[in-house]
C-alpha positions in Angstrom: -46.2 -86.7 -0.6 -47.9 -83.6 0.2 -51.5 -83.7 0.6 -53.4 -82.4 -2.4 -54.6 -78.6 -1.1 -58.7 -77.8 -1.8 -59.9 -74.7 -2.0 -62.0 -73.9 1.0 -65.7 -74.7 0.9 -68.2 -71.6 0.2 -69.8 -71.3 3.4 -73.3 -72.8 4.2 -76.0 -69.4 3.8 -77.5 -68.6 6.6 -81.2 -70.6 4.8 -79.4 -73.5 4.8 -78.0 -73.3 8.4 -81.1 -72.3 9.3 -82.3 -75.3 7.8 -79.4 -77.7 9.2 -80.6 -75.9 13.0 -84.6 -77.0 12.2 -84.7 -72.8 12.7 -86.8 -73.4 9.3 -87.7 -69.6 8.4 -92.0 -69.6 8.2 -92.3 -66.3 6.2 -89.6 -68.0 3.4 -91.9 -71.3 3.1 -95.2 -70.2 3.5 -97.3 -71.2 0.5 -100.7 -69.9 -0.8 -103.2 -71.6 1.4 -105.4 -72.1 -1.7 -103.5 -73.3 -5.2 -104.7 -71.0 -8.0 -105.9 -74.2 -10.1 -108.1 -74.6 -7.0 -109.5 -71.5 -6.7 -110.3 -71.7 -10.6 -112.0 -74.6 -10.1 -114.5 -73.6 -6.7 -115.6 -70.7 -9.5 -116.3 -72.9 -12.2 -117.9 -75.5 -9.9 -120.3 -72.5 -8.5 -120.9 -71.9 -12.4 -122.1 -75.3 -13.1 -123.9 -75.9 -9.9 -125.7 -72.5 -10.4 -126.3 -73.7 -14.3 -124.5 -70.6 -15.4 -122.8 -72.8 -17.5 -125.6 -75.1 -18.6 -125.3 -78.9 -19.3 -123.7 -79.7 -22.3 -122.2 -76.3 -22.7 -118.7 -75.9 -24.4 -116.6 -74.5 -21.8 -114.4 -71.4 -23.6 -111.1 -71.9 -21.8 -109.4 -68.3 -23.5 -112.7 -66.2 -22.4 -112.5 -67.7 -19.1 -108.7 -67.5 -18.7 -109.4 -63.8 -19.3 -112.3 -63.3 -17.1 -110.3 -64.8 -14.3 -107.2 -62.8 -15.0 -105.3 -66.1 -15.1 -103.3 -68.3 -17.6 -104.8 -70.9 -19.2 -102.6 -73.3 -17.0 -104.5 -73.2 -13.7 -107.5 -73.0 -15.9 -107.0 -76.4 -17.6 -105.7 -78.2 -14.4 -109.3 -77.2 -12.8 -110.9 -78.6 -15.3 -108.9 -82.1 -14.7 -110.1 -81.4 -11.0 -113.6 -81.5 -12.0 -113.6 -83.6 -14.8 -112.3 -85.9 -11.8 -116.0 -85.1 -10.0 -118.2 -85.6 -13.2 -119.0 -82.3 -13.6 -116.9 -81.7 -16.6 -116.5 -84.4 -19.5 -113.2 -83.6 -21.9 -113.7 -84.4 -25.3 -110.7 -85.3 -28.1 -109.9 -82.3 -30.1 -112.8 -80.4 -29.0 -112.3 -79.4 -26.0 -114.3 -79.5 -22.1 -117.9 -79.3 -22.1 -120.1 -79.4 -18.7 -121.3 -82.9 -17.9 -124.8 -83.9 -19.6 -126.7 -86.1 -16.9 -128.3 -88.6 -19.1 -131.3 -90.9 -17.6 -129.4 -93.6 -17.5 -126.8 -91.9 -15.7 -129.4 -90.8 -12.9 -130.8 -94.4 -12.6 -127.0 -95.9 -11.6 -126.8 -93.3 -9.3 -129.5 -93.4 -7.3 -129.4 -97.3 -7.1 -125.6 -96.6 -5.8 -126.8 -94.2 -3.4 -129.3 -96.2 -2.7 -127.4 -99.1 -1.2 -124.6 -96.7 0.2 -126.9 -94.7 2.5 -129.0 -97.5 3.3 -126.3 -99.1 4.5 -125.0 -95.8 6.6 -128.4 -95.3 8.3 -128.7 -98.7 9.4 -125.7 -98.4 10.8 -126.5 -94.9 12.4 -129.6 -96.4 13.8 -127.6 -99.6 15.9 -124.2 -97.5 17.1 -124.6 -93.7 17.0 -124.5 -91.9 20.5 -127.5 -89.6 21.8 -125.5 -86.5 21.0 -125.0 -88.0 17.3 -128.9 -88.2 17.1 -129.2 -85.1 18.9 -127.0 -83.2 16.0 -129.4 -84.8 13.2 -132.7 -83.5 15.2 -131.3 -80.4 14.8 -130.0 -80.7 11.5 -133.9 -81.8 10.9 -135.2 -79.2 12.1 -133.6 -77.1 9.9 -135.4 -79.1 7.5 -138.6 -78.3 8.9 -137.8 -74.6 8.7 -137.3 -74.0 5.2 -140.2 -76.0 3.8 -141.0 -73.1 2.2 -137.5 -72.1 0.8 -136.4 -74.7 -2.2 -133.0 -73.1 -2.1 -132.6 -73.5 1.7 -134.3 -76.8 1.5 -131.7 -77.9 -0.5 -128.8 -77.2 1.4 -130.1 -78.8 5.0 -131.3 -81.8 3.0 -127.8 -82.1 1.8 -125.9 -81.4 5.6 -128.8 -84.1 7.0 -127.2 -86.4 4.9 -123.4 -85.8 5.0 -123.9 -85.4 8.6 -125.5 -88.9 8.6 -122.7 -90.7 6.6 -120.4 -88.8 9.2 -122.0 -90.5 12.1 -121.8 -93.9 10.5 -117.9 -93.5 9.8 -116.6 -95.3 6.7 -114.4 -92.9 4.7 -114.5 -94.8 1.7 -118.1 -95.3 2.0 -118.5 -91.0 2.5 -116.0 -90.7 -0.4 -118.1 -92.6 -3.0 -121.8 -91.0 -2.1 -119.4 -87.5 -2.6 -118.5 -88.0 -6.1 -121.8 -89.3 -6.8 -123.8 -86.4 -5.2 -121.6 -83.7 -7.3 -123.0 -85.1 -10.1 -126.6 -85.4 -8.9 -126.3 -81.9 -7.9 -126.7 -80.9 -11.8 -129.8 -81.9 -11.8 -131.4 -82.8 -8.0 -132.4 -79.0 -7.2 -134.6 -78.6 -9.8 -136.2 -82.1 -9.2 -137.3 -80.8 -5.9 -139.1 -77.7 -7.4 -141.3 -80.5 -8.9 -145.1 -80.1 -7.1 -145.2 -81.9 -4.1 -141.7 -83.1 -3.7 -140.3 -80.7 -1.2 -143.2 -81.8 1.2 -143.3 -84.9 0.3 -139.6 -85.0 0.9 -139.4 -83.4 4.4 -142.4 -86.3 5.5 -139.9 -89.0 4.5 -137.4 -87.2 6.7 -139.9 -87.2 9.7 -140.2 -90.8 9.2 -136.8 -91.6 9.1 -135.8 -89.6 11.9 -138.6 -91.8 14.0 -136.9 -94.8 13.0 -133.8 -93.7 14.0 -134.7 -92.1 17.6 -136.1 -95.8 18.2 -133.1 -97.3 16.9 -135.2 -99.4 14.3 -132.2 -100.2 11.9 -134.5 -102.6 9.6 -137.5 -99.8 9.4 -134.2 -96.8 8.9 -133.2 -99.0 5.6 -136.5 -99.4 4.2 -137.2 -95.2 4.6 -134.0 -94.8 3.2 -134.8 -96.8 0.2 -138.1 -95.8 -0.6 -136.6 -91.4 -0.1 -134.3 -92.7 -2.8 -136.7 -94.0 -4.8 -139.1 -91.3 -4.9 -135.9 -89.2 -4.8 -134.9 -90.9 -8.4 -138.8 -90.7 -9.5 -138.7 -86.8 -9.0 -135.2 -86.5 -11.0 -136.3 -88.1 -13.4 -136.8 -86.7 -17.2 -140.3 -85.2 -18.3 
């Protein structure tokens, strides 16, 4: 018996013998470094942060489709992003409104915080290097230099303590105090505004930074505790 003829295969294109070869083309894969739903959400985060979009604020997805030149697709999956972070709370048949931070909220918070970054600078006092201390001197010092600046104030304050859960290396740990402080940021700025705080504020970080330079892990914990509580005093409602 004859053998049964087949037509001859198409040949491979020259993509996927490219592919076959590993001589993977970059310019045909490259993707967007940033996806659009991303990009959609830095702006609206920047909104909320900047109170542009106030609290409890019904967030118009068509007027801001159209002010971003986008569909409403990217739109809505940035809004999953940072209902994700708090910042955004999506309501049934009504729609996404920014995040209302509610006393209580504040309170579980700040006791979370509380025992996360006690924990972290206890840690930081018994095991981080010189340099490691060095780089939170300096990080204090910027501190130091914008006592007079509540906007620039707020942004060292917040790279002192990022760069301080760095040090003391948990990534779960650094993941939790994240989500927490994205949604203490819709309030905390203003709660340093309050008169006295921002002083009062850098004094506690002079303290701490003491503790830590002596590598008093017991004294670095109780600092922490009581910045947090005066922290959560400050923040909270009139």
């Amino acid at each position: 018996m004859n053998p049964i003829d087949t037509p001859n295969p198409t040949p491979p294109s020259a993509a996927a013998r490219d592919m076959a070869g590993g001589n993977v083309s970059i310019d045909r894969l490259q993707l967007p470094s940033t996806a659009l739903y991303q990009q959609v959400a830095e702006r609206l985060r920047s909104k909320i942060m900047a109170h542009t979009l106030a609290p409890g604020s019904w967030i118009d997805e068509q007027a801001l489709a159209a002010e971003y030149g986008t569909s409403r697709t990217p739109l809505r999956e940035a809004l999953k992003v940072l209902a994700a972070e708090g910042l955004v709370t999506m309501k049934l048949r009504r729609g996404a409104y920014v995040t209302e931070v509610s006393q209580r909220d504040l309170s579980e918070v700040f006791h979370l915080l509380s025992l996360l970054e006690c924990d972290a600078v206890g840690v930081v006092a018994e095991q981080a290097t010189s340099a490691q201390l060095d780089d939170l001197a300096a990080l204090h010092a910027q501190l130091e230099a914008a006592v007079t600046d509540a906007d620039a104030f707020f942004a060292a304050n917040e790279r002192f303590h990022l760069r301080l859960l760095e040090i003391a290396d948990n990534r779960w740990r650094n993941q939790m105090v994240a989500d927490m402080r994205q949604v203490m940021k819709l309030n905390r700025h203003h709660s340093l505004l309050k008169d006295g705080r921002l002083a009062a504020s850098l004094q506690e970080h002079r303290d701490l930074m003491t503790a830590l330079k002596a590598r008093d892990a017991e004294r670095a914990k109780h600092l922490m505790r009581l910045h947090m509580a005066q922290g959560q005093e400050a923040a909270a409602f009139p």
